[in-house]
DRENTI-270732 format. One line per 10 residues: their letters; for each residue x negated, z, y of C-alpha. Coordinates in steps of 0.001 Angstrom, whole numbers. Each point is the difference from the previous one (the first is absolute). Last residue first. Example, Ala and Ser with C-alpha at 12.3 -4.5 7.8 and 13.67 -1.06 7.14 Angstrom:
<atoms>
SA) -13670,7140,-1060 | 1370,660,-3440
</atoms>
This chain:
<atoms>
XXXXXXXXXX) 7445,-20871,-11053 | -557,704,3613 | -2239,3107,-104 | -121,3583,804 | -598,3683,-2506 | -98,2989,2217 | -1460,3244,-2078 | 1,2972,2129 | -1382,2840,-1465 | 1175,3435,1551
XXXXXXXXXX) -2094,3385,872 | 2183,-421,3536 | 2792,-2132,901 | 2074,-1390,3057 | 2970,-1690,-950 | 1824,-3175,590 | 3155,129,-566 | 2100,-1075,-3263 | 252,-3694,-980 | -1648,-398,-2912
XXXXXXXXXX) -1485,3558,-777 | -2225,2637,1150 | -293,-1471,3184 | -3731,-894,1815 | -2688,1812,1454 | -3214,2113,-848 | -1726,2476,1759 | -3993,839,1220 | -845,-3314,-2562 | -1895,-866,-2936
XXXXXXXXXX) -529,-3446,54 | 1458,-3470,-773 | -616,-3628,-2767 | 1189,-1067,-3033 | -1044,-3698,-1857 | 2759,-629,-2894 | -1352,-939,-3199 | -795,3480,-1558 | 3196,1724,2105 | 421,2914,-2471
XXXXXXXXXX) -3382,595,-927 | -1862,-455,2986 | 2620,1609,1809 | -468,3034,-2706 | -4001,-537,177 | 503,294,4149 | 2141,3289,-94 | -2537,1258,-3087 | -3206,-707,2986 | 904,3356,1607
XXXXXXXXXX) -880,2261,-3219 | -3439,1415,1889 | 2699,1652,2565 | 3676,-410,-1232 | 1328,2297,2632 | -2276,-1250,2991 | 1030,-3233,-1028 | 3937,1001,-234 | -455,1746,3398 | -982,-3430,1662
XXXXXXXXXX) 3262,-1498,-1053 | 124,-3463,-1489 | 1444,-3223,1288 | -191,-2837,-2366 | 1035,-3652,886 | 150,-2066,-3468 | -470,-3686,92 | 1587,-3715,-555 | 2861,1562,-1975 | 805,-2488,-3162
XXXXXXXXXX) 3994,-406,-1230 | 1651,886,3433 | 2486,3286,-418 | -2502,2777,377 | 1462,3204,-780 | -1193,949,-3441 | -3880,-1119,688 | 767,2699,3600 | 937,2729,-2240 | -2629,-821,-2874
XXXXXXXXXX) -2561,651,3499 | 1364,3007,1278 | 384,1145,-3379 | -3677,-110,-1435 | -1133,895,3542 | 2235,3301,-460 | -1653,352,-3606 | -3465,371,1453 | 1563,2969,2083 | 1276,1383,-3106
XXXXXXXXXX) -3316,-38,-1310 | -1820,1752,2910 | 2943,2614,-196 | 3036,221,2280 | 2160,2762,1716 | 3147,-343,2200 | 1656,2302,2406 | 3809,-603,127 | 1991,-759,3394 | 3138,-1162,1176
XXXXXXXXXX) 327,-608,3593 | 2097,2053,2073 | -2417,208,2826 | -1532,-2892,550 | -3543,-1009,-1241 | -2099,-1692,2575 | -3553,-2131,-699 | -3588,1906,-896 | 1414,3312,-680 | -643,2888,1263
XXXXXXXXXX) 508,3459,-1382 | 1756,3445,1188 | -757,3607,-782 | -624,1383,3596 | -2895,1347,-930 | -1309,-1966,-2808 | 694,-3463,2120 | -470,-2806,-2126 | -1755,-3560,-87 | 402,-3340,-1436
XXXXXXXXXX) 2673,472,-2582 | 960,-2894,-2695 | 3417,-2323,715 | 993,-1419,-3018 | 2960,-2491,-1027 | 2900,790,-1724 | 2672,-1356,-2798 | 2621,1678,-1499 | 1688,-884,3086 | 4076,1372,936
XXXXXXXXXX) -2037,1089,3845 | -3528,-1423,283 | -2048,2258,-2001 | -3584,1243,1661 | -2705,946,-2768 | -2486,2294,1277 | -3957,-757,-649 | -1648,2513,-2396 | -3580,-1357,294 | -229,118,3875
XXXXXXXXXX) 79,4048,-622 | -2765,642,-1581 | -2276,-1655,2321 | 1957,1991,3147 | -1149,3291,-1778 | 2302,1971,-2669 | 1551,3374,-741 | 2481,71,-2579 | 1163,-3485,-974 | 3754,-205,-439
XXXXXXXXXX) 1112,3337,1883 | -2871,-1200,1740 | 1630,-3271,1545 | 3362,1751,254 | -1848,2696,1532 | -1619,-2663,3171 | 3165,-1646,419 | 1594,3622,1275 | 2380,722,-2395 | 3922,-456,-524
XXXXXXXXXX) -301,-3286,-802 | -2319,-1481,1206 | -1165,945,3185 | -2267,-1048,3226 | -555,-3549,-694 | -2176,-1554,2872 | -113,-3895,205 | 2984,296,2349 | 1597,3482,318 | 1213,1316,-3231
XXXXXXXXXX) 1537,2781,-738 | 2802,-106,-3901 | -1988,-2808,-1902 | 2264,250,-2853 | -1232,1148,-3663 | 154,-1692,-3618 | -1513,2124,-3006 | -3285,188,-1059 | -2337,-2489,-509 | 92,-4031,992
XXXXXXXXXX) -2537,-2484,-1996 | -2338,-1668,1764 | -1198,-3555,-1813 | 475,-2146,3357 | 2144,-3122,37 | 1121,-2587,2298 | 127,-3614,-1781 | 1259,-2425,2503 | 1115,-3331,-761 | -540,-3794,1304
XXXXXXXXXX) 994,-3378,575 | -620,-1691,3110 | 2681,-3089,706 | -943,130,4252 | -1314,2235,2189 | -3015,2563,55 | -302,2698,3080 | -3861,1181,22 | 9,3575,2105 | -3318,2191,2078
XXXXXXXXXX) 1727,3135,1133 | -2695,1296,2806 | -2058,2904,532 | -3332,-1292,181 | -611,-3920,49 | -1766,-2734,-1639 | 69,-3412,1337 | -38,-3698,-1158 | 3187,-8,-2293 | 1526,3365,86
XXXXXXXXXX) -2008,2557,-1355 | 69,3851,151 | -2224,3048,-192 | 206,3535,-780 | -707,3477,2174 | -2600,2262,-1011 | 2157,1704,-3367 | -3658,533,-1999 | 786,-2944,-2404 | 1965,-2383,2941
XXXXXXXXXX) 3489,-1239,-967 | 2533,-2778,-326 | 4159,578,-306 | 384,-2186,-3078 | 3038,-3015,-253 | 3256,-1331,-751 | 2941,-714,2468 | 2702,-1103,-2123 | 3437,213,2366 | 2429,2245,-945
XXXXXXXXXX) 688,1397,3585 | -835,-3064,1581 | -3001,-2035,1537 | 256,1768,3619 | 1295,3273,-830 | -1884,302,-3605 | -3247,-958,2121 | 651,2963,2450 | 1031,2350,-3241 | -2851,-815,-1928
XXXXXXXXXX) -2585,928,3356 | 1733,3307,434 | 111,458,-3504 | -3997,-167,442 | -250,3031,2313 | -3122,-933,1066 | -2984,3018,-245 | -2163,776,3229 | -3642,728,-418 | -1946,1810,2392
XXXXXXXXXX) 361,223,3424 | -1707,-2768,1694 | 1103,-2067,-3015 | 231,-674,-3440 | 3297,-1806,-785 | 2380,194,-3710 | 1653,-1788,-2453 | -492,-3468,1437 | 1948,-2897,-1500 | -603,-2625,-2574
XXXXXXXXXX) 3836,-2025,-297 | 1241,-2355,-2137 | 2669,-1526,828 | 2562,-1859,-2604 | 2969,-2648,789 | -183,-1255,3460 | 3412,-1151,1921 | -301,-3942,1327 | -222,-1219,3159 | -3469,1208,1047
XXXXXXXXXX) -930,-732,3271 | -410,3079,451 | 85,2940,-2867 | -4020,1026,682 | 1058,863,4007 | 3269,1851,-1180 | -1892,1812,-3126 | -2248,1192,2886 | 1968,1300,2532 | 2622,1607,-2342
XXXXXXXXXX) -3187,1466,-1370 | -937,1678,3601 | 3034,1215,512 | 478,1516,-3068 | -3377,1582,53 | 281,1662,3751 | -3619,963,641 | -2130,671,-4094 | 475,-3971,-322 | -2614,-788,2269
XXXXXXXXXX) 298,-3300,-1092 | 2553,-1617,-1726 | -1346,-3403,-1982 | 1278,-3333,-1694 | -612,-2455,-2522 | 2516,-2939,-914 | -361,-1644,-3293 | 2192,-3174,-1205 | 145,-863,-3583 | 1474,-3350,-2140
XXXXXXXXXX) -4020,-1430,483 | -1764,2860,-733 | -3329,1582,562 | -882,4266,-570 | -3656,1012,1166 | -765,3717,-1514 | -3279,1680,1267 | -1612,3365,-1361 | -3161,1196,2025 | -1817,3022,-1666
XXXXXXXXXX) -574,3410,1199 | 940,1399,-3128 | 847,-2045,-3299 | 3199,-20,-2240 | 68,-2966,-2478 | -2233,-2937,1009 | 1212,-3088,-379 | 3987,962,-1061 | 171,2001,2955 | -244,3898,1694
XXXXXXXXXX) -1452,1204,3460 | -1050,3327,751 | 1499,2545,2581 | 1302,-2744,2313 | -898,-1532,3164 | 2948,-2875,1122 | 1951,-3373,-247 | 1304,-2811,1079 | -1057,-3951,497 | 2541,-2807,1072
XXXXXXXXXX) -3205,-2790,-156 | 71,-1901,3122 | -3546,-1355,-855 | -831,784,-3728 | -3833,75,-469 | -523,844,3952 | 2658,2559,-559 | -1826,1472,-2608 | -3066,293,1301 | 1122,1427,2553
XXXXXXXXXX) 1847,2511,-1400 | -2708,1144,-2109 | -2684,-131,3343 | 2796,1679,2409 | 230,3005,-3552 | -3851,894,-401 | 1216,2492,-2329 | 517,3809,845 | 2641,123,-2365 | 957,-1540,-3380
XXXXXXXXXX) 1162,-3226,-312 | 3953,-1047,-556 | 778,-3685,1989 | 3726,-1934,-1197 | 280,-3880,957 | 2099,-2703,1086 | -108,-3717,398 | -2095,-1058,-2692 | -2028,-3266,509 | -323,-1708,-3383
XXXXXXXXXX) -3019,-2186,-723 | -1217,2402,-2839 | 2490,2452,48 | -2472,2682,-2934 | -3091,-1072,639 | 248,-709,3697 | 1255,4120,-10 | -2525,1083,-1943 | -2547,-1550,2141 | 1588,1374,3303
XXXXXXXXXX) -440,3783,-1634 | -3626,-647,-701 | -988,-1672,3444 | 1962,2815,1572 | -2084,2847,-2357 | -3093,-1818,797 | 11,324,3392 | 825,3413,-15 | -2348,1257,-2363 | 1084,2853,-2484
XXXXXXXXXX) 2057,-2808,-2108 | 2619,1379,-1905 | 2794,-2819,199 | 3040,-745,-832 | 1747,-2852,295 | 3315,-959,-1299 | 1076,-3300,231 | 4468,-937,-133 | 1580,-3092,-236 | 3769,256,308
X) 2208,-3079,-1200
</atoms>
C-alpha cells in the first residue's frame, strides 16, 4: 500500500502557511507517519522555518526538493510563490534521500559520492529516483548554468544506463540562483535525490505538443552547449532561414528536436542565448555533433494537447489497477507560452486524473526516458507526467 497527502498551501504568513500545510497532511494520514516527502514553494520563502516545521512534524522524514517557477496540485491548481508539500507512507516501501553538493566542481565525482553514502547499508537494488536538481548558481560573477546531462549521466553511471531517474531541474523567476532541500537543510548548488525500493508500480508519460518543421539536419560544429552549424549554415541562419529575424523570446518557442539514432522519437532542447557575430547558440545541456536535428513549432492549443498526451501516455502505461498519485513536471517556457491559459494543464489533470491527487512544478529542465527502459533524458518545453503506486 502507498498513502500519499498533498498539501498545498497559499498562506502569505509564515506561520500560518506551516500550520496549514501540517493540517492537511493529519487530515489526510491521520495517525500515519510517512517516511518520505517531496517540497516545491516558490522563492524567497522563509525556507529553515518550512523545513523546520516539517521535520519537527515528521522527525527523520527523507525530505527533497527545490524553488520552482510556480507550483502545480490537485488543491490548488498552479499558484506562484506558494508552498506545495507531498508526504508518501508505505509499509511494502523503503525511501532513501540523498544530496551532491557543489555539484558545478567535478559532478561525477561528487554523485558517485553521494548515491554511495545514500546506497549503504542497503542490501537490496532501488527501483525509481526521483531527483530535484539545480539548473543553475548565482554567484560572485553572475550566474553560472549546470550542464544538466552532466548530472543524468553521473546518476546513469552509478544507478545504470537504463535506470528510471525521474525528475525537474528547479529554478529562480529572475535566474538568481535556486534552492534545494534535503531533510532539515536547504542548500545552493546541490543535486538533492529520493531513491524508492521495493514492489512500486509506475509509468512515465513524457510529452510536449511541438511539432518538428522542415526537413531533418545534423549538428555538423559543436563544442559543448554551443552549436556552431547545422547543416551547412551557421546555427544562427538555419534558425532564420526558419524564422527571419528574431529576439531570444522568439526563439525559446521553437525548441529543436534531438533524434536518438533509428528513433522516431525526440526530446527538446530550447536555446538560451546566441552569438550574432560569430553565429553560434547555447544551449542549456550538450548536443553532439552528429546529432539529428529538426526545429519544432507549437501553438497555445497544441501545447494544451501535449499535457493531454503526456498524461493518456502515462494512464496507458501503468500496469497496477489504481495509481496512488500523479508526479507532474512542467517546463517554465510552456507557462510563459500559455500565459493567461496556464490553468488548462491543471483542468486537463483535473480532468483526466479526477480521483487521483497530482502534485509538481514548473521546472528550469525536465528529466526522465522517453520510454520504458530507454535513458534518461534531459528535456525542455516538456510535460512530465509520472504516475506511482503499489497496486
Amino acid at each position: 500500500m502507498l498513502n500519499i497527502a498533498v498539501a498545498h498551501t497559499l498562506e502569505l504568513d509564515m506561520k500560518d502557511a506551516i500550520e496549514d500545510l501540517l493540517t492537511q497532511c493529519q487530515e489526510q494520514l491521520g495517525e500515519l507517519i510517512p517516511q518520505a516527502g517531496l517540497l516545491f514553494t516558490g522563492i524567497d520563502l522563509d525556507y529553515p522555518a518550512i523545513l523546520n516545521g516539517i521535520n519537527k512534524a515528521y522527525p527523520g522524514i527523507d525530505l527533497i526538493g527545490c524553488t520552482d517557477y510556480s507550483e502545480l496540485s490537485s488543491v490548488q491548481g498552479v499558484a506562484d510563490d506558494s508552498i506545495c508539500l507531498t508526504l508518501f507512507y508505505s509499509n511494502e516501501l523503503t525511501f532513501r534521500s540523498g544530496i551532491a553538493e557543489n555539484i558545478f566542481k567535478d559532478p561525477y565525482r561528487k554523485i558517485k559520492k553521494a548515491i554511495k553514502t545514500t546506497v549503504r547499508n542497503v542490501e537490496q537494488k532501488p527501483d525509481l529516483c526521483i531527483v530535484t536538481p539545480t539548473s543553475h548558481f548565482f554567484g560572485s560573477s553572475g550566474t553560472k548554468f549546470l550542464n544538466i546531462l552532466d548530472l543524468v549521466n553521473g546518476m546513469k553511471q552509478n544507478l545504470g544506463e537504463n535506470f528510471p531517474i525521474i525528475g525537474g531541474a528547479g529554478v529562480h523567476a529572475n535566474w538568481k540562483g535556486d534552492t534545494q532541500f534535503h531533510n532539515e537543510q536547504f542548500y545552493h548548488n546541490a543535486v538533492p535525490f529520493l531513491l524508492i525500493y521495493g514492489p512500486i508500480k509506475y509509468s512515465l508519460g513524457v510529452a510536449s505538443g511541438w511539432v518538428p518543421i522542415g526537413k531533418k539536419t545534423k549538428i555538423s560544429k559543436a563544442d559543448g552547449c554551443n552549436i556552431f552549424r547545422i547543416g551547412e549554415q551557421t546555427a544562427l541562419d538555419f534558425y532564420r532561414h526558419y524564422l527571419g529575424e528574431f529576439d531570444f523570446m522568439g526563439m525559446l518557442e521553437y525548441p529543436l528536436a534531438i533524434f536518438d539514432e533509428g528513433e522516431e522519437n525526440f526530446y527538446l532542447k530550447a536555446p538560451t542565448l546566441f552569438d550574432a557575430e560569430e553565429g553560434s547558440i547555447h544551449f542549456q545541456t550538450t548536443i553532439p555533433e552528429g546529432a539529428t536535428v529538426q526545429l519544432t513549432h507549437s501553438t497555445r492549443d497544441k501545447v494544451i494537447e501535449g499535457v493531454k498526451e503526456s498524461v493518456d501516455s502515462a494512464i496507458s502505461q501503468y500496469s497496477g489497477e489504481r495509481p496512488s498519485i500523479a508526479l507532474c513536471f512542467t517546463c517554465m517556457a510552456r507557462k510563459i507560452v500559455l500565459g493567461t491559459r496556464v490553468q488548462e494543464e491543471y483542468e486537463v489533470l483535473k480532468a483526466k486524473l479526477p480521483d487521483i491527487p497530482f502534485a509538481g512544478f514548473y521546472t528550469g529542465g525536465e528529466i526522465g526516458p522517453l520510454a520504458p527502459g530507454k535513458p534518461t533524458r534531459h528535456h525542455n518545453e516538456t510535460f512530465l507526467t509520472l504516475l506511482l503506486g503499489t497496486e
